[in-house]
KOLMIMI-735117 format. One record per residue: x, y, z of N, C-alpha, C in turn; residue in three letters. Coordinates in steps of 0.05 Angstrom, whole numbers, padded with zeros to 5 digits, always signed. Example, Ala and Ser with C-alpha at 12.3 -4.5 7.8 and 13.67 -1.06 7.14 Angstrom:
REM KOLMIMI-735117
+00264-00114+00156+00246-00090+00156+00264-00066+00156ALA
+00257-00045+00142+00273-00021+00143+00258+00001+00157SER
END
This chain:
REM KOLMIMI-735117
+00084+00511-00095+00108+00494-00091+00106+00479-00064UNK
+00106+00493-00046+00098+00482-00012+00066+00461-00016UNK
+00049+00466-00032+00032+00451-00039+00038+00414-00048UNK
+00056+00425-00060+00066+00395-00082+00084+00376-00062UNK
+00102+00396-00043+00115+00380-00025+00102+00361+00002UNK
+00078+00380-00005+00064+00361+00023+00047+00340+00006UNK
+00047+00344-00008+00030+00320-00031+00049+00297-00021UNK
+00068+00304-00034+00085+00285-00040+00100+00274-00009UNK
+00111+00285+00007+00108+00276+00038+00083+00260+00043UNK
+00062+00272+00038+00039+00253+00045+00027+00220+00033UNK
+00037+00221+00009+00042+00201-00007+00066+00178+00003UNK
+00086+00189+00007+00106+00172+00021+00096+00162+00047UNK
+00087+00189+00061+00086+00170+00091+00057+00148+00083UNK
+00040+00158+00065+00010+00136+00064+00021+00113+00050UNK
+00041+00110+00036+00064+00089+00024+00068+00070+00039UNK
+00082+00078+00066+00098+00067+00087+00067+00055+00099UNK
+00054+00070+00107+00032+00063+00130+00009+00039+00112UNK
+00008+00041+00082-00003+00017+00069+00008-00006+00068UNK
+00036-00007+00062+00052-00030+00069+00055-00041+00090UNK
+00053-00021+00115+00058-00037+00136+00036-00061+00134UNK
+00012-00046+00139-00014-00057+00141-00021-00075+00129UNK
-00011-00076+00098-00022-00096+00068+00003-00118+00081UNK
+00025-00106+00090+00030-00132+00095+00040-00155+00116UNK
+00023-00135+00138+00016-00156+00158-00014-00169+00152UNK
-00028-00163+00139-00055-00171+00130-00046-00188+00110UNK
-00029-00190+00085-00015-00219+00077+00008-00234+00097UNK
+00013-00232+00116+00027-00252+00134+00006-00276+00148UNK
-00024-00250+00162-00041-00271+00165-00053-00290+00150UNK
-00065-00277+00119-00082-00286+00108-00062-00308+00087UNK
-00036-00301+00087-00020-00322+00070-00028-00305+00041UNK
-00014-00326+00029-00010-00315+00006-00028-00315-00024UNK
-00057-00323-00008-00093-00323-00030-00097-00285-00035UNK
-00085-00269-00007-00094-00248-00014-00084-00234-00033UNK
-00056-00236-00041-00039-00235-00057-00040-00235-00072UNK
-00052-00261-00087-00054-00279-00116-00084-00260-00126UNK
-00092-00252-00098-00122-00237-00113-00115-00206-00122UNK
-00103-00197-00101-00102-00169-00113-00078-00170-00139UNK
-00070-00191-00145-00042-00182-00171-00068-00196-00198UNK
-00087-00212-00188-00096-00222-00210-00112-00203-00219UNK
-00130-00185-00208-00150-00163-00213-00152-00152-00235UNK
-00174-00151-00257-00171-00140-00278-00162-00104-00281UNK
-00149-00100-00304-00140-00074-00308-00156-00064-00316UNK
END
């Protein structure tokens, strides 16, 4: 149980800390980096 909760804490905070990052890296790069990662095949 204490296993699953730190999963999941860790997931949130790596959540927060991707976004920050992804999107100051689309503020610089504008909005091509964007268009690339939503177009990417499934």
């Amino acid at each position: 149980m204490l296993i699953l909760v730190d999963i999941g804490l860790a997931a949130l905070i790596g959540r927060v800390i991707y976004r920050k990052f992804w999107g100051q890296a689309t503020k610089k790069s504008g909005a091509s980096s964007a268009v690339a990662v939503n177009s990417s095949p499934k």
